[in-house]
Wavefront OBJ file of the C-alpha trace (Angstrom):
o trace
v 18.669 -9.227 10.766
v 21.990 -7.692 11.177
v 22.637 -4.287 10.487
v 24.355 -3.243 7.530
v 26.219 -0.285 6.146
v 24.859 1.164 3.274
v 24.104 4.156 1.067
v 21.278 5.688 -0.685
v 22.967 5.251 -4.262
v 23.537 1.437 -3.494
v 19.607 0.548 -2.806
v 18.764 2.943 -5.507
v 21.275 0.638 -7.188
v 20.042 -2.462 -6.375
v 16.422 -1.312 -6.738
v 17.158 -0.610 -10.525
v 18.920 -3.918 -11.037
v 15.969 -5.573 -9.933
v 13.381 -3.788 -12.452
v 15.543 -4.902 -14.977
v 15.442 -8.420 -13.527
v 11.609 -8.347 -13.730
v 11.194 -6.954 -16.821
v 13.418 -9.581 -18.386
v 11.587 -12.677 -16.462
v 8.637 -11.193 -18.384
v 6.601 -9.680 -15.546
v 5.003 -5.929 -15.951
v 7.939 -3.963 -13.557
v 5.360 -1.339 -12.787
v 3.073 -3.854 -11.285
v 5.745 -5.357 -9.402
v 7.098 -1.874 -7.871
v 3.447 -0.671 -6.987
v 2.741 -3.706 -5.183
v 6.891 -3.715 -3.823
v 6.428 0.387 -2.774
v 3.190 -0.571 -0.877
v 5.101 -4.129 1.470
v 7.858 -2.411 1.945
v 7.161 1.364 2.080
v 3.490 1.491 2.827
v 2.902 3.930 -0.084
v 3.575 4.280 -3.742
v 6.277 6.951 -4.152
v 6.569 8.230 -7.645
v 8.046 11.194 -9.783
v 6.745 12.144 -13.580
v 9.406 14.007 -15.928
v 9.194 15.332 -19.480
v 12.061 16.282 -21.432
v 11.687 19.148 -23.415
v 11.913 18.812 -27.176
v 14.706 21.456 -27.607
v 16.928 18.781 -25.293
v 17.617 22.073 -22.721
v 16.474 19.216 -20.161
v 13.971 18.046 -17.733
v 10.556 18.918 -16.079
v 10.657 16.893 -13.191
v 7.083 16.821 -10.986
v 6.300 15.135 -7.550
v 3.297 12.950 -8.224
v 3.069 11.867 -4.576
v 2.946 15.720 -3.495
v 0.491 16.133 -6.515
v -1.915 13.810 -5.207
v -1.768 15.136 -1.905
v -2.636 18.736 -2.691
v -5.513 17.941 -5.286
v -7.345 15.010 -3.059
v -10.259 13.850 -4.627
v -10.763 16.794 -6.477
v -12.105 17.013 -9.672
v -11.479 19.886 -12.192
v -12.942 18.569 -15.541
v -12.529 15.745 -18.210
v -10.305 15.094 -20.718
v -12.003 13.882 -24.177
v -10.158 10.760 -25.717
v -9.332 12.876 -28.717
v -7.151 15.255 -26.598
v -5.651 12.246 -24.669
v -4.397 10.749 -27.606
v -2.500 14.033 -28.773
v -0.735 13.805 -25.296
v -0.586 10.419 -24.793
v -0.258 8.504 -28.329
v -1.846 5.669 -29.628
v -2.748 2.634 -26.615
v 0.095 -0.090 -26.058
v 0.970 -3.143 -24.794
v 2.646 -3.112 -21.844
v 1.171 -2.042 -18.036
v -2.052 -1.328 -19.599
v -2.623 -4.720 -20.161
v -1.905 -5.766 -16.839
v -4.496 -3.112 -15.031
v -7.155 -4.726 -17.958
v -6.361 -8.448 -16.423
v -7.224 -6.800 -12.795
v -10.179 -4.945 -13.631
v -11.133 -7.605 -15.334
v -10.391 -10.092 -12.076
v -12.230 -7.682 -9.878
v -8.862 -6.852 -8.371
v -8.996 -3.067 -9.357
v -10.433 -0.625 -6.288
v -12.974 1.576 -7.315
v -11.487 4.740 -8.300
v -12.341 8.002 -5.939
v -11.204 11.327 -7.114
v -9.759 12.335 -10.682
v -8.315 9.469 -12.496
v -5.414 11.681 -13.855
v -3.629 14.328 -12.749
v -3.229 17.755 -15.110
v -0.390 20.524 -15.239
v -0.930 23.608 -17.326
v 2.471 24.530 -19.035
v 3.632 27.420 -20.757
v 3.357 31.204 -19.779
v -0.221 31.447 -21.418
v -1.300 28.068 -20.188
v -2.031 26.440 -23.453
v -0.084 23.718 -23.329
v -0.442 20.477 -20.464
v 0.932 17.606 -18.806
v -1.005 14.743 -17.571
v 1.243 14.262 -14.778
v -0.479 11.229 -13.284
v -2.743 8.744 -14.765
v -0.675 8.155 -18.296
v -1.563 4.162 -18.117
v -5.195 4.973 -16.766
v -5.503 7.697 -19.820
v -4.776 5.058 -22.751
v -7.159 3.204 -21.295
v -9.831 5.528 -21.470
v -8.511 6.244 -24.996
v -8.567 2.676 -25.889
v -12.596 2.891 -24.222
v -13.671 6.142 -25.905
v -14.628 7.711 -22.671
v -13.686 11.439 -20.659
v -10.447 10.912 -18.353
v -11.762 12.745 -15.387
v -8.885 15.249 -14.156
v -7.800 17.412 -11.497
v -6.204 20.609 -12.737
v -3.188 21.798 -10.623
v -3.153 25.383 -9.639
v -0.468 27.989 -9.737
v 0.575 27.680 -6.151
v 0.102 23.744 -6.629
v 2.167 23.218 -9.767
v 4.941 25.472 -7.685
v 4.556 23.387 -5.446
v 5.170 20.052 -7.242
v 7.762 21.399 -9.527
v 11.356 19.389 -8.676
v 13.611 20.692 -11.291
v 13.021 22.706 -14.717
v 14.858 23.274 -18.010
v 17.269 24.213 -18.089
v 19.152 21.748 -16.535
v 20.528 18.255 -17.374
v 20.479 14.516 -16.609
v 22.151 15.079 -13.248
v 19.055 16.627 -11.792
v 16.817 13.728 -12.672
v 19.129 11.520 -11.216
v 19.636 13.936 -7.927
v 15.680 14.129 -7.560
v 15.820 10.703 -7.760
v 17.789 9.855 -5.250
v 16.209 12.735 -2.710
v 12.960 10.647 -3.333
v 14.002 7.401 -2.906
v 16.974 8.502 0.371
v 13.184 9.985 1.976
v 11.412 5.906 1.270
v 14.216 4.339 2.253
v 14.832 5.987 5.960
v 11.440 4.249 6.754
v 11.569 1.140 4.913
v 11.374 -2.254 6.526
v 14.604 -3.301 5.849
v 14.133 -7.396 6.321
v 11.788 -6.881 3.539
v 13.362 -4.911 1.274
v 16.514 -7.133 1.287
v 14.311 -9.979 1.426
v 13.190 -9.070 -1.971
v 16.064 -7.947 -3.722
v 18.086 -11.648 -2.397
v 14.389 -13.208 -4.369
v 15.059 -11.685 -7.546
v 18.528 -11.026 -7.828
v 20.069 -13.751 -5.508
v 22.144 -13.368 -2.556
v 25.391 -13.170 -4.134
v 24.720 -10.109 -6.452
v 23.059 -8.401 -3.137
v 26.059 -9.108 -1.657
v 28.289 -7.827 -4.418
v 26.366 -4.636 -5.149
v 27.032 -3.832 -1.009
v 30.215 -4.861 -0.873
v 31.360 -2.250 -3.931
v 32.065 1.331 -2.977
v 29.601 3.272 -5.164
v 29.847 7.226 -5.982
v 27.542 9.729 -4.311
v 25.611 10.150 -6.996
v 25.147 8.206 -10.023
v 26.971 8.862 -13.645
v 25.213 10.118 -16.199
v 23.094 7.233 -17.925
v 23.030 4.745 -14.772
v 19.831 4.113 -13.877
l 1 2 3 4 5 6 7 8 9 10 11 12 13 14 15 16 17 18 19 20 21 22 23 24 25 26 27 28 29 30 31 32 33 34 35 36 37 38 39 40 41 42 43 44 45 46 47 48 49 50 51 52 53 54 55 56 57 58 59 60 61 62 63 64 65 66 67 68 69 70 71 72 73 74 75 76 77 78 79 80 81 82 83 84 85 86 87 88 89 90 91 92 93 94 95 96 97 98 99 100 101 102 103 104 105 106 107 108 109 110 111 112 113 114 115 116 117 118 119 120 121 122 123 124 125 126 127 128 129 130 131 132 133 134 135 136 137 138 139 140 141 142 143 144 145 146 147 148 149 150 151 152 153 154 155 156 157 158 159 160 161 162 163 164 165 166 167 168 169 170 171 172 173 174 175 176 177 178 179 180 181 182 183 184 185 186 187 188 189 190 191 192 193 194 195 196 197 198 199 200 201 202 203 204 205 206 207 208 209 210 211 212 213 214 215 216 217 218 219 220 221
């Protein structure tokens, strides 16, 4: 393949114009960029973020770094009752797909917590379930305990990207740090590969040959 010229911004560009293209063929987009992160990364690479309620802006974790630190760990369970509180009623969507793989046998059995748990506020009484969102309607939908690893102090410092107060910008930014890290060990003839599948040559073409910003204006995705 030859080599082409490029910035982070355009594949994060062209990455995002091709979720949109799934999701409007009908296809879950989630189940298309976990099986797309594993061909053509080797891993799943994924960020959670929260906005706060007072709009002052963004909690932005690193899942991937999450699940690193906690391993297989497992803190406690979280009842069905508390799930829904966090999590809201169970919906159509990417749930439904992981039911039509378990239900094919195409699930892997599950090692380690099945969601992922940040303590928030200065007296710890509020939480995030940082991982595991999909995973936790389903247990809500089951009436069973989401087992859950509970990220310490030095872990949740750890995993923190960004905080309130801040603004769009720095979801974007992280966004871009994360994906500029996949991409510098991507296989390239499969990425492109890809994105020419669902979005045709031409608009690959286009989106490469226009000179995009350094980093992305507020509300591009």
């Amino acid at each position: 393949m030859p080599q082409i010229r490029t910035t982070p911004v355009q594949l994060l560009f062209m990455y995002g114009k091709a979720v949109e293209a799934v999701a409007g063929k009908g296809r879950c987009p989630k189940c298309w960029a976990t099986e797309f992160a594993f061909k053509c990364f080797g891993c799943q690479t994924q960020m959670y973020t929260y906005p706060e309620p007072d709009g002052a802006g963004m909690w932005i974790f690193d899942v991937d770094k999450a699940r690193e630190l906690v391993g297989d760990r497992i803190d406690g369970e979280c009842n069905p009752d508390v799930l829904i509180h966090g999590l809201g009623e169970t919906e159509a969507g990417h749930e439904y797909c992981l039911l039509k793989r378990a239900n094919a046998g195409k699930l892997p059995p599950t090692k380690g917590p099945v969601g992922i748990m940040a303590r928030m506020g200065d007296d710890g009484a509020g939480a995030l379930i940082i991982d595991g969102t999909h995973r936790g309607r389903l247990c809500i939908a089951a009436g069973v305990p989401m087992p859950i690893a509970i990220l310490t102090q030095a872990e949740f410092d750890a995993v923190l990207i960004s905080r309130p107060p801040n603004n769009v910008l720095a979801v974007q930014q992280a966004e871009i740090d994360r994906m500029t890290r996949m991409f510098q060990k991507m296989d390239a003839d499969l990425f492109f590969a890809e994105m020419a599948a669902i979005l045709g040559r031409n608009e690959v073409a286009s989106i490469l040959n226009t000179q995009q910003p350094d980093t992305l204006a507020p509300g591009d995705q």
